[in-house]
C-alpha positions as CSV (number, residue, x, y, z in Angstrom):
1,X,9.8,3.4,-28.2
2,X,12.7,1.7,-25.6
3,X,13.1,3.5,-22.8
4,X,14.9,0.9,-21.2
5,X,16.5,2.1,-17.8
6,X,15.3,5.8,-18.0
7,X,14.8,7.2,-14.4
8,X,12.1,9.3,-14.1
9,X,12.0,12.4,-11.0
10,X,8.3,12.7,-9.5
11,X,7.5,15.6,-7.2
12,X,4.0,15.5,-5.4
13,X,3.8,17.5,-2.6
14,X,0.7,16.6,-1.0
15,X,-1.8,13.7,-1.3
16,X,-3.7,15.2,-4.0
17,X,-0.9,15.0,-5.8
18,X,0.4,11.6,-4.6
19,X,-2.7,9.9,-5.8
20,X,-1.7,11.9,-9.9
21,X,2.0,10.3,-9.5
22,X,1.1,7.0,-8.6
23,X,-1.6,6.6,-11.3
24,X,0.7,8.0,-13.6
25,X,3.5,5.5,-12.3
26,X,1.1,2.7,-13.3
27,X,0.3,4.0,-16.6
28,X,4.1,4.8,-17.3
29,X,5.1,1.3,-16.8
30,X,1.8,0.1,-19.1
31,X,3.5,2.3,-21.5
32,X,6.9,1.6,-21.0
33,X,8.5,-1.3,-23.4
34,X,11.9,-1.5,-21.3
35,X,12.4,-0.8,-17.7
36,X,11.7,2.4,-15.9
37,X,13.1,3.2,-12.8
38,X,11.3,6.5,-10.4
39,X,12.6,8.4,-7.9
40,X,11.7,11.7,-6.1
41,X,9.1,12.9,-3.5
42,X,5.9,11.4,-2.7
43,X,3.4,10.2,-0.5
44,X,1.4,6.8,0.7
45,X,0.4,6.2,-3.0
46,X,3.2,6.3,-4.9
47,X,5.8,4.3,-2.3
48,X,3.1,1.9,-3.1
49,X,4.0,2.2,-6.6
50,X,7.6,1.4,-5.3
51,X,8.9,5.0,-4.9
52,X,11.3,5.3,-2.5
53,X,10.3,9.0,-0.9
54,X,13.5,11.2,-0.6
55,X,11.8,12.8,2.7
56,X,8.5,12.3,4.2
57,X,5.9,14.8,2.1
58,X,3.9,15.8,4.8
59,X,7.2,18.2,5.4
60,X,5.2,20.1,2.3
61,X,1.5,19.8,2.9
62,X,1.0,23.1,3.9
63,X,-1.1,25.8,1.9
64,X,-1.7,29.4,2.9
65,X,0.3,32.5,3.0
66,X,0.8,33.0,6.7
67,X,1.0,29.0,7.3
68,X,3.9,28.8,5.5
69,X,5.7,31.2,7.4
70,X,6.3,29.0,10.2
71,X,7.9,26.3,8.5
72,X,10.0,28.1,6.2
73,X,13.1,26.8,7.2
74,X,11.8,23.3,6.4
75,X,10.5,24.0,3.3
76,X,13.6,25.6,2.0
77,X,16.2,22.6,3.7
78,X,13.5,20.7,1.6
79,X,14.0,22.5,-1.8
80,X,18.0,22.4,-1.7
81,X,18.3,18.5,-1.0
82,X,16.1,17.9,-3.6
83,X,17.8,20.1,-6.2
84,X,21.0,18.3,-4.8
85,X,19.4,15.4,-5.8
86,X,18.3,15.9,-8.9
87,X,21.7,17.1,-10.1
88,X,23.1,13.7,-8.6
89,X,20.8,11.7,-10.0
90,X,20.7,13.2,-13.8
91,X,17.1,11.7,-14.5
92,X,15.7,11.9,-18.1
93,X,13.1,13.8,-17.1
94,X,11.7,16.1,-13.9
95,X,7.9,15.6,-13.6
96,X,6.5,18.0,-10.7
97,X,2.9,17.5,-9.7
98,X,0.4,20.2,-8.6
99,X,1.9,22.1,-5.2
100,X,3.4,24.8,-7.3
101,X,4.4,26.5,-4.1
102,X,7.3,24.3,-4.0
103,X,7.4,22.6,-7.2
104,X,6.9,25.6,-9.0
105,X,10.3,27.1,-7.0
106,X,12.2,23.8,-8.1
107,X,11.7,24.3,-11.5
108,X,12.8,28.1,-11.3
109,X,16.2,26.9,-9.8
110,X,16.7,24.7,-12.5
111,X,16.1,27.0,-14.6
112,X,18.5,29.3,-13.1
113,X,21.3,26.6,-12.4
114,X,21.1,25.5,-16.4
115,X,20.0,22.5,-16.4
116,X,19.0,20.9,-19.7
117,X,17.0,18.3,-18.0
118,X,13.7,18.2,-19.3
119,X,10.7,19.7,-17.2
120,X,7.0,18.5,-17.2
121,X,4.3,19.7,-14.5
122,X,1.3,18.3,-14.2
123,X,-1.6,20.0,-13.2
124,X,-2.2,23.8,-14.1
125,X,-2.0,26.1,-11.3
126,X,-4.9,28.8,-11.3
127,X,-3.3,31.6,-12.1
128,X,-6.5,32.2,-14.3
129,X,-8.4,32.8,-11.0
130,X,-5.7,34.6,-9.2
131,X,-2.8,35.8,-11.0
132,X,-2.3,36.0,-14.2
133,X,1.0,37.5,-14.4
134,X,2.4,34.4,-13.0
135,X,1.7,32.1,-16.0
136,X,4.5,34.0,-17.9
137,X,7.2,33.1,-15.1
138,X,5.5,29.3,-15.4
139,X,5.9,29.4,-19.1
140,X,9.8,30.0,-18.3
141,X,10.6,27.4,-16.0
142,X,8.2,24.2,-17.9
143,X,8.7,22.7,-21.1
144,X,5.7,20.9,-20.8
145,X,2.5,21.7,-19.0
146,X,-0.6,18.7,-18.3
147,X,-3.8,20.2,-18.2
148,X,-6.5,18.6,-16.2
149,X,-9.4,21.2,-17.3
150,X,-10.2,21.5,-21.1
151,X,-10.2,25.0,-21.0
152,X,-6.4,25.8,-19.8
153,X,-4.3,25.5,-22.9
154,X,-5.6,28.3,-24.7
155,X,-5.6,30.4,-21.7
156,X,-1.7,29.5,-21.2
157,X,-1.3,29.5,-24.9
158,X,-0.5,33.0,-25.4
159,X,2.5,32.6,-22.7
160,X,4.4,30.4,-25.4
161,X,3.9,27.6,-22.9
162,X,3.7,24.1,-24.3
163,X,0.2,23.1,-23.4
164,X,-1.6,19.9,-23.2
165,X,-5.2,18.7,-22.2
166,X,-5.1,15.0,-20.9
167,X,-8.1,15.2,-18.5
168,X,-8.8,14.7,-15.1
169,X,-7.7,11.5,-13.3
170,X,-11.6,11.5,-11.5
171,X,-13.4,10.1,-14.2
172,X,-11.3,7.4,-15.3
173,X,-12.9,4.1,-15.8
174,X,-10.6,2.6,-13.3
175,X,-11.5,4.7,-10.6
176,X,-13.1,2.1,-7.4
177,X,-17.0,2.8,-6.9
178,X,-16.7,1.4,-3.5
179,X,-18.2,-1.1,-1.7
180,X,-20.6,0.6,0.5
181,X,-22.4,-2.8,2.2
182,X,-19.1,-4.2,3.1
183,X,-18.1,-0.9,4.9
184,X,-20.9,-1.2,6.7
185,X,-20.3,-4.8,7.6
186,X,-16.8,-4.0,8.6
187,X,-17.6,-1.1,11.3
188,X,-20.7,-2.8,12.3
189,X,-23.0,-0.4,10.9
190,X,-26.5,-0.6,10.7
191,X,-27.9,-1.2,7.1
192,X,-30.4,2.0,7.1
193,X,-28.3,4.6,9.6
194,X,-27.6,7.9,8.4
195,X,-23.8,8.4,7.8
196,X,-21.8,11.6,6.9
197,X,-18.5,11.4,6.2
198,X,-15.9,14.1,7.2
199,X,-13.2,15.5,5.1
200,X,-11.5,18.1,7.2
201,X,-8.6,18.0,5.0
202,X,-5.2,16.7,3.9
203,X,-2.3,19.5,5.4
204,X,-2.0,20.3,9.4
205,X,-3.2,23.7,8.0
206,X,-6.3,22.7,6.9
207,X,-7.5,19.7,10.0
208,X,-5.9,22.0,13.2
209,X,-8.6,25.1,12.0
210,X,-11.8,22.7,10.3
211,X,-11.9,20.3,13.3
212,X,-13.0,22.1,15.9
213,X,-16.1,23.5,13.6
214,X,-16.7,20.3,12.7
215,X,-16.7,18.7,16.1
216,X,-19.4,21.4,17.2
217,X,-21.5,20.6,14.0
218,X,-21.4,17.0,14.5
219,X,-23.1,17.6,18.0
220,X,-25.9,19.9,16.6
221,X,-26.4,17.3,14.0
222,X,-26.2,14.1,16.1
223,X,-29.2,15.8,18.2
224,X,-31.3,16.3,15.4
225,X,-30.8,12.9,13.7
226,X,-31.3,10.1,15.9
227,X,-29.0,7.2,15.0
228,X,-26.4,9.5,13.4
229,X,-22.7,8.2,12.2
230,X,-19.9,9.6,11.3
231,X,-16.8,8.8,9.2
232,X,-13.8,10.0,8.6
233,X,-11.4,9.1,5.7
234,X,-7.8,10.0,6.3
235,X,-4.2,10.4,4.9
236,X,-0.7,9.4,6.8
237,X,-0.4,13.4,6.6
238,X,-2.6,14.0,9.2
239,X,-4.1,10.8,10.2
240,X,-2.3,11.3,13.9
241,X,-3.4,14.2,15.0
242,X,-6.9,13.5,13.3
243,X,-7.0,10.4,15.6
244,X,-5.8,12.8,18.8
245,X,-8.4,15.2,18.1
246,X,-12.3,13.2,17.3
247,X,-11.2,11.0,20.6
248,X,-12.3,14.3,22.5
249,X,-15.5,14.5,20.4
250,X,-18.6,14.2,22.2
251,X,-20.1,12.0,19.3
252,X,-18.6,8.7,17.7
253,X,-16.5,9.0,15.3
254,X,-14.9,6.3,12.9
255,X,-11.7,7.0,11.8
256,X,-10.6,5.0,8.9
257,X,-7.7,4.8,6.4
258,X,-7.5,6.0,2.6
259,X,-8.0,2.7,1.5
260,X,-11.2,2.8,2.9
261,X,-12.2,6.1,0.7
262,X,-14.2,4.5,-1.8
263,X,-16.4,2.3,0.5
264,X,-16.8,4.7,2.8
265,X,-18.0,7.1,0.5
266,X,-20.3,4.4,-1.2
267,X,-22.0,4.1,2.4
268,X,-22.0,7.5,3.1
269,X,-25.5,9.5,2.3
270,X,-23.5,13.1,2.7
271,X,-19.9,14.6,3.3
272,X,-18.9,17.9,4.8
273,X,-15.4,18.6,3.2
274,X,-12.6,21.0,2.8
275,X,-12.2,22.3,-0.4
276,X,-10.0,20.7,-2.9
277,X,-9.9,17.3,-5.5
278,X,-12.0,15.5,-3.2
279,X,-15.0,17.5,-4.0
280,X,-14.3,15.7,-7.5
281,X,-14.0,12.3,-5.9
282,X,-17.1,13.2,-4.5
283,X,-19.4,13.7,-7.1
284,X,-18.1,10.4,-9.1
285,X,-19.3,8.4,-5.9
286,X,-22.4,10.4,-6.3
287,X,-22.4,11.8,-2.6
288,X,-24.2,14.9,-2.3
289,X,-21.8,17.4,0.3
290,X,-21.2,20.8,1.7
291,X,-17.6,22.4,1.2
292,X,-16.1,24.4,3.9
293,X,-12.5,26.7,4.5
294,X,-10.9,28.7,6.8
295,X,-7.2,29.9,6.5
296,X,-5.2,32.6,8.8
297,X,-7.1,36.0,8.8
298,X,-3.7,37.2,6.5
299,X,-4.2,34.7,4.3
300,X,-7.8,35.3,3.5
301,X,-7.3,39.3,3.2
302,X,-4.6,38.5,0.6
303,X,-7.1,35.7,-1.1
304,X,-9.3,38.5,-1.3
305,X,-7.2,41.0,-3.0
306,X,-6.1,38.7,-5.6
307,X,-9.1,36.1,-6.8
308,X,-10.7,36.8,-9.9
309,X,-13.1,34.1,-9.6
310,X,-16.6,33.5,-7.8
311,X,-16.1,30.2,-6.0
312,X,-13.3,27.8,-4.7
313,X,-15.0,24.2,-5.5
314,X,-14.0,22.6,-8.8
315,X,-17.8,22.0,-10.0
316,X,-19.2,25.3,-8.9
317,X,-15.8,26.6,-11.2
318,X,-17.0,24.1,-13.9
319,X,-20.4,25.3,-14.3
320,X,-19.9,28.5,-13.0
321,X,-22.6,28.6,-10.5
322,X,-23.3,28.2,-7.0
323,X,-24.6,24.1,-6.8
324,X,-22.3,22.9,-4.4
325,X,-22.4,24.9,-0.9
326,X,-19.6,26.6,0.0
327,X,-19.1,27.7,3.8
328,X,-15.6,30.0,3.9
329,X,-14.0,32.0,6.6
330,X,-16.4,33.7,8.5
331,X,-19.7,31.8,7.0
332,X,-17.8,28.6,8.2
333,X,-19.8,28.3,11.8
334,X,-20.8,25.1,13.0
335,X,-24.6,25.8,13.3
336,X,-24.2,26.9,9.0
337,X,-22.8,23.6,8.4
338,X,-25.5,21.5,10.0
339,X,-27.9,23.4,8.5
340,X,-26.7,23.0,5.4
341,X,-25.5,19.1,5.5
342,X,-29.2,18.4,7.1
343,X,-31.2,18.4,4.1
344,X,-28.9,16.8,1.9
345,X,-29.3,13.0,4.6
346,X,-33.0,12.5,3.5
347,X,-34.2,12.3,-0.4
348,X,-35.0,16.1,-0.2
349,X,-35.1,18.3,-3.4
350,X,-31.4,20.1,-2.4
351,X,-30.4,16.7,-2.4
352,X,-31.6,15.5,-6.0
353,X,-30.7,18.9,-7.4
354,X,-27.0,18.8,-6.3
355,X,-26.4,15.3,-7.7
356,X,-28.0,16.5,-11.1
357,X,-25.5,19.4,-10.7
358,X,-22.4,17.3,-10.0
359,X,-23.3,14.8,-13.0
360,X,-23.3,18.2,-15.7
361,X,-20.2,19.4,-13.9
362,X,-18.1,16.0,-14.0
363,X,-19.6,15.6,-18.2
364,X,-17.6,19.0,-18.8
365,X,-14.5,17.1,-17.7
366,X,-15.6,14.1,-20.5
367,X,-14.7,10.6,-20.2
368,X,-13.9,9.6,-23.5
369,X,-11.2,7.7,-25.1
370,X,-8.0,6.8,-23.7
371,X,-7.8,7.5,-19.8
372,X,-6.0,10.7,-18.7
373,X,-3.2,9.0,-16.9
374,X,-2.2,7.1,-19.9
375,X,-2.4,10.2,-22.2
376,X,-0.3,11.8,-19.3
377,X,2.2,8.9,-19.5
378,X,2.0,9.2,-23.2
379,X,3.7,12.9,-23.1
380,X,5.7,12.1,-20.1
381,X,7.5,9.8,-22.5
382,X,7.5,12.0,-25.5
383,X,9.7,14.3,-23.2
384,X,12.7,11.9,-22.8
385,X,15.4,12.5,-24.8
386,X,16.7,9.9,-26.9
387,X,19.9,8.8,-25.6
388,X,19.1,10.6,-22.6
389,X,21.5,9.1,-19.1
390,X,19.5,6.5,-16.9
C-alpha cells in the first residue's frame, strides 16, 4: 500500500487521548511505506511525535455537565477553527480520539456540511453505561469506530456502525515498566520508605475539586506512617496550578513530570487516583490504588439519572465487581481515603487481593498478537481513499 504524502487529521482532546494519538502516530509511520504527514489537535505526546497542535488542548480538558458551562465560548471558538481547518486542509482522513464531547460535535458538523472526508474515532464512548440512544446518532456521523473493550462491537453492531476491536493500548508489550530504583535515586529517596503516588487528575475540573481532599488525606496519613512520601505525576494541562496548590501542603510533596510516570509508579507501593485510563496504567505497573471523584452537585444528579452501570473504574467494569475502591461524591472525604489507601502500603491481604483482581481484569483486555496501536494504524490506513488529496 503507498500512501505517500497522505495527511492524516488527529483530534485528542485530553491527555488520555494524547497518549492513543501519539502511539498511533508511531505505529502509522511503522506501517506507512511512503510519507505521512499529521496535523490536528493534541497534546505533550503527540507534538513529540512532531504534531504541530492547532491550539493548546488543555482549552478542551474539561469533563462534566456544569464545568463546561463556563467555558462554552471557548469550546465552541475551538470547534469552528478546527472545522475551518479541516475543510482547508482536505486531509485523507479525520481520526478523532476519545473526548466525544467535542470530537463527537466535529464529526456531526461534518456530517451536516457534506463532507466526504473519511471519519474514524477511536475509542468507544459508553453510551452502553449511560445512553444508549446516543450510539445511533454516533453510528451517523463515523464511518469507522476502534474499539478498545472486546465487548463493544456487537453492542454498536445493531446501530449499522462499522465496528472494530483492536485492544487497549495498556497492555502492549512496549508499554515502559519503570525504573523504580532510579526514581528513588533521582529524588533522593530512601530505599525502604513508603511512597504513594497522587493522581488528582488530568482537566482543571478534576485537580481544583480532588486536591484539597487529598491534601487533608495526605496529613492523616503522614501521621500514621512515619517516614511517609508522596508523589505526584503530572500533565502540562494542569501541571501549574498542581505546582501552586501542594506548595501550601502541610506534607512534602514531589511533583514530577509525565515522563516520570512509569518510574514513579514502579517505586510507588500505592496510588490514590481519579478515575479514568490511569487506573489501567495502574494495574500493568502492578500498584495496588484507591479511585476517587467528585464533579459539580449538577453534574452528579444528572450522572445519576442516566448511568446504567455499577461502577466508574475500568477493572471493576471489566469484572463487574467491586475490587478496586471507589470513593465518589459524597463518600470522597479525606479521612475515607486514608482509610482506605492505609492497608494497601504494607503486604496486607486487601493488598494481595486487589493485585490478583487487577491481573484477571487486565487478561480480559488479552495481549495477544499484534499490538493494538498497530492493528489501529492498520484500519486507519484501510480508511484512505485511494487517490485521495495530500
Amino acid at each position: 500500500m503507498t500512501q505517500s504524502g497522505k495527511l492524516i487529521y488527529l483530534i485528542a482532546g485530553e491527555p488520555s487521548g494524547d497518549l492513543l494519538g501519539a502511539r498511533l502516530m508511531v505505529a502509522l509511520r511503522a506501517l506507512s511505506t511512503g510519507t505521512i504527514r499529521f496535523a490536528g489537535i493534541g497534546g505533550e505526546q503527540m507534538r513529540a511525535e512532531g504534531l504541530v497542535s492547532l491550539f493548546p488542548q488543555a482549552d478542551l480538558a474539561v469533563m462534566g455537565f456544569a464545568e463546561v458551562v463556563p467555558r462554552l465560548p471557548t469550546i465552541l471558538s475551538r470547534l469552528r477553527q478546527t472545522i475551518a481547518d479541516i475543510e482547508a486542509m482536505h486531509p485523507s482522513v479525520i481520526v478523532t480520539i476519545d473526548s466525544w464531547g467535542f470530537t463527537g460535535r466535529i464529526a456531526r458538523r461534518l456530517q451536516v456540511r457534506g463532507s466526504t472526508i473519511p471519519r474514524l474515532h477511536y475509542v468507544a464512548p459508553m453510551v452502553w453505561a449511560w445512553k444508549r440512544s446516543r450510539a445511533r446518532k454516533l453510528a451517523e456521523c463515523v464511518d469507522r469506530l476502534l474499539c478498545l473493550l472486546p465487548n463493544e462491537p456487537a453492542f454498536f453492531a445493531p446501530y449499522g456502525l462499522d465496528a472494530v476491536h483492536v485492544g487497549h493500548p495498556v497492555v502492549e508489550k512496549s508499554v515502559p515498566l519503570g525504573d523504580g530504583v532510579a526514581f528513588r535515586q533521582r529524588h533522593h529517596l530512601a530505599p525502604d520508605a513508603p511512597l504513594l503516588v497522587m493522581l488528582p487528575g488530568s482537566r482543571h475540573s478534576e485537580t481544583s475539586r480532588l486536591l484539597p481532599i487529598f491534601a487533608a488525606a495526605a496529613l492523616l496519613m503522614a501521621r500514621r506512617v512515619p517516614g511517609l512520601e508522596i508523589a505526584i505525576p503530572t500533565v502540562e494541562t494542569v501541571e501549574a496550578e498542581v505546582r501552586r496548590e501542594v506548595a501550601s501542603w502541610p506534607v512534602r510533596v514531589r511533583v514530577v513530570k509525565a515522563a516520570e510516570k512509569w518510574d514513579c509508579f514502579a517505586a510507588a507501593g500505592a496510588a490514590l487516583a481519579a478515575s479514568g485510563t490511569v487506573a489501567l496504567e495502574l494495574a500493568v505497573a502492578r500498584v495496588p490504588m484507591v479511585i476517587a471523584y467528585r464533579v459539580a452537585p449538577l453534574t452528579a444528579m444528572i450522572l445519576r439519572r442516566l448511568l446504567t452501570v455499577h461502577y466508574v473504574c475500568l477493572l471493576n467494569l471489566l469484572l463487574d465487581e467491586d475490587a478496586i475502591p471507589e470513593l465518589l461524591q459524597e463518600a470522597c472525604t479525606a479521612s475515607a481515603l486514608a482509610d482506605a489507601v492505609l492497608p494497601l502500603l504494607t503486604d496486607s491481604a486487601a493488598r494481595r487481593r486487589q493485585l490478583g483482581d487487577a491481573a484477571r481484569a487486565l487478561a480480559l483486555l488479552g495481549d495477544d498478537g499484534e499490538s493494538p496501536s498497530l492493528q489501529a494504524a492498520r484500519q486507519v490506513l484501510t480508511m484512505i481513499q485511494p487517490g485521495s488529496d495530500p
